[in-house]
C-alpha positions in Angstrom: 97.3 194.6 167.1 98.2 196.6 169.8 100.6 199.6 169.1 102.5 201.8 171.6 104.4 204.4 170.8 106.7 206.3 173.6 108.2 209.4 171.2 109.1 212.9 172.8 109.1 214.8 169.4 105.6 215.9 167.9 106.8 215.8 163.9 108.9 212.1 164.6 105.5 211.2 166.1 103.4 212.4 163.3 106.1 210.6 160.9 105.0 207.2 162.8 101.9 207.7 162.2 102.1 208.1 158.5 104.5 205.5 158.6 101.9 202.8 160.2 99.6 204.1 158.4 101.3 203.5 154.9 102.3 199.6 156.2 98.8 199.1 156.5 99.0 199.0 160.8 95.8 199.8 162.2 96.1 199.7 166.0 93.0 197.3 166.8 92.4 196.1 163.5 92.1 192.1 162.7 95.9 190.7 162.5 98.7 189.1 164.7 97.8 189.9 168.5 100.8 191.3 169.3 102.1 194.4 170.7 104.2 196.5 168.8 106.1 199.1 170.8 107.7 202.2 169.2 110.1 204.1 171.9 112.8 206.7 171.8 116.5 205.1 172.3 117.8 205.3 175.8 120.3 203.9 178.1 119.2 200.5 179.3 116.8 200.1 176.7 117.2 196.3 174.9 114.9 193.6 173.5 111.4 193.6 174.7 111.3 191.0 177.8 111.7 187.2 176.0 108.8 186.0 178.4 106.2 187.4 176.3 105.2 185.8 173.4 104.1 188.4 170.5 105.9 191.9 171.2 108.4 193.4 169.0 109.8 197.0 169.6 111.5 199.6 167.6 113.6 202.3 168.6 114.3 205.1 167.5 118.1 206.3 167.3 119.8 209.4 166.3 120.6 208.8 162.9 124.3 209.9 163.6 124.3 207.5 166.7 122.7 204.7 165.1 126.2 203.3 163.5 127.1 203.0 166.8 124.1 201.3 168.9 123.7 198.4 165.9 127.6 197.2 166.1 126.9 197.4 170.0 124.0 195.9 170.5 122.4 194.5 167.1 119.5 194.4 165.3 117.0 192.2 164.5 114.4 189.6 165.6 111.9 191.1 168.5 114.1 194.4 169.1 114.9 196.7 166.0 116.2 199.8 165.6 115.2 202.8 163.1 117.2 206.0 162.4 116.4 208.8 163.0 115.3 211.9 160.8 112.9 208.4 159.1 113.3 207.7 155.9 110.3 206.7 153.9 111.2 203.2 152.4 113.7 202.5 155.7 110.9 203.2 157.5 108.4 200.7 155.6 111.1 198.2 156.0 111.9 198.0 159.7 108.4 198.4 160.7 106.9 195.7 158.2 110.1 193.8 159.3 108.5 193.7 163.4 105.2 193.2 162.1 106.4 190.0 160.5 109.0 189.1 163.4 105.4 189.1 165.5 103.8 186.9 163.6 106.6 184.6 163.5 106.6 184.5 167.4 102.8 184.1 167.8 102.8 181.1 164.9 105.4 179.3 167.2 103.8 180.1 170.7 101.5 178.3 172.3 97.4 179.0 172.3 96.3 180.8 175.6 92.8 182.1 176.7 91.4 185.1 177.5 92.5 184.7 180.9 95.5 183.5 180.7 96.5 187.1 178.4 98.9 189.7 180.2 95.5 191.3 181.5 96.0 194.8 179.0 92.9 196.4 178.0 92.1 194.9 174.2 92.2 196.9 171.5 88.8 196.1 169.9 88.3 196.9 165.8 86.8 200.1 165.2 84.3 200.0 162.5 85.4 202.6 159.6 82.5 204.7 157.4 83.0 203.7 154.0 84.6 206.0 151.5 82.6 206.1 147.8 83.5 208.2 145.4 81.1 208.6 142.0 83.8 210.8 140.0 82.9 213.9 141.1 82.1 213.4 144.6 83.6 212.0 147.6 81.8 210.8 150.5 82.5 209.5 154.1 80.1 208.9 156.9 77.2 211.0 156.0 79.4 213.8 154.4 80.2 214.7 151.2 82.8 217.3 149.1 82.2 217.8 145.1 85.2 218.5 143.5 85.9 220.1 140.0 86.2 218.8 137.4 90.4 218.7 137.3 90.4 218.1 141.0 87.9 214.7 140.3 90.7 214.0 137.3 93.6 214.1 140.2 91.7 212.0 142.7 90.2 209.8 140.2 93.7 208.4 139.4 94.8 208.8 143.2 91.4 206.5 144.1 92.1 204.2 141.0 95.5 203.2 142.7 95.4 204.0 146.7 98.2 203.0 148.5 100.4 203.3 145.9 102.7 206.0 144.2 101.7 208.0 141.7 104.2 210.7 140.0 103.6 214.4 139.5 103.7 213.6 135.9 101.2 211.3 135.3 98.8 213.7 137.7 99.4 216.9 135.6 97.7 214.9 132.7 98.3 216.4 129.2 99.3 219.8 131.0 102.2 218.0 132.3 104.9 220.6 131.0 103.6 222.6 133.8 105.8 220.7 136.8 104.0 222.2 139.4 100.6 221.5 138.5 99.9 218.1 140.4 101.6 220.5 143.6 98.5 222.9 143.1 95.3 220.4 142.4 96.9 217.7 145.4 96.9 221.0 147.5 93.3 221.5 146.4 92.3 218.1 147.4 93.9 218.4 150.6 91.9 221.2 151.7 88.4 220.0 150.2 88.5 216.4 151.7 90.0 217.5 155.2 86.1 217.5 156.4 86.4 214.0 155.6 89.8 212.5 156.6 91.7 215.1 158.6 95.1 215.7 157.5 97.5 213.2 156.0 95.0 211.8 153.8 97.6 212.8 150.6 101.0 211.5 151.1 104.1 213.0 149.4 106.5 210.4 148.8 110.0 212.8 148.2 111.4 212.5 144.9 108.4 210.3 143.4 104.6 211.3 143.8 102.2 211.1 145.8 100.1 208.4 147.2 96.3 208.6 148.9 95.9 206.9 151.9 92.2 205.8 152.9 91.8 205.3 156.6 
């Protein structure tokens, strides 16, 4: 899948990244062959053109505009719209929602060649270094990070369930009365295994957890 994003702020940007990244949306990866375009809202800006089989955009509105833009224009099908500041499930939603209104499209459109194609520059998969991780060290690619032994304990239940949420409880472990304590040893992890991942890696999910996020 091909994914374009057009978005003038740096954090909404970084959101969108999570965001994909959490709906399991790796630009280039095996999927629909589509193009998914992500945009800030402006005037004169409606569904993507109906000639093209397999595109879907989202914009992004104002959250205190986007009331306004939906009864105008609507939402749904191969143009959606997302409010912003994003919300974390909303955000799941609408872009799992375009994902699906792609494949929907491409399931109903006919076959076409290489040729035939809009003539973009494909998006080939990008092999990933495997991520292993032996309970007290992880390793990526040739590098590796040991972790203590209450870091391992945090990660191991992190690993055990990636991609989902996990609450600050059930990371604090018996020392749970300390509230805080998942903060500190996720905040460990996130330093140790940015040689690996970069940032992100840890997501906090507001109000709930936090969930790891392999690439």
């Amino acid at each position: 899948m091909r994914v374009r994003t057009e978005i003038a702020d740096p954090g909404t940007r970084e959101t969108v990244t999570e965001l994909l990244s959490l709906c399991g949306i790796t630009p280039g990866a095996s999927g629909p062959e589509g193009m998914l375009r992500i945009a800030d809202y402006g005037p004169g800006m409606n569904a993507v053109p109906a000639a093209v089989p397999g595109e879907c955009a989202v914009f992004l509105v104002p959250r205190e505009l986007s009331g306004e833009v939906l009864s105008a224009g609507g939402s749904g099908g191969r143009a959606l719209f997302l409010p912003v500041p994003i919300l974390l499930e909303e955000g799941v939603r609408v872009l799992t929602e375009a994902v699906r209104s792609m494949e929907a499209e491409l399931s109903r459109a006919p076959a076409v060649s290489a040729e035939e194609r809009d003539g973009a520059d494909p998006c080939p998969a990008i092999a990933r270094p495997a991520v292993s991780f032996d309970g007290e060290t992880v390793s990526r690619g040739g590098k590796s990070v040991r972790l203590t032994p209450r870091e391992a304990a945090c990660f191991r239940i992190l690993y055990g369930r990636r991609g989902e949420t996990v609450s600050r409880e059930e990371l604090s472990g018996p020392a749970g009365s300390r509230s805080n304590l998942a903060d500190v040893y996720v905040g460990y992890l996130r330093k140790k295994l940015r040689p690996l991942f970069g940032d992100g890696v840890i997501l906090a999910v507001r109000g709930r957890g936090y969930s790891l996020r392999l690439p």
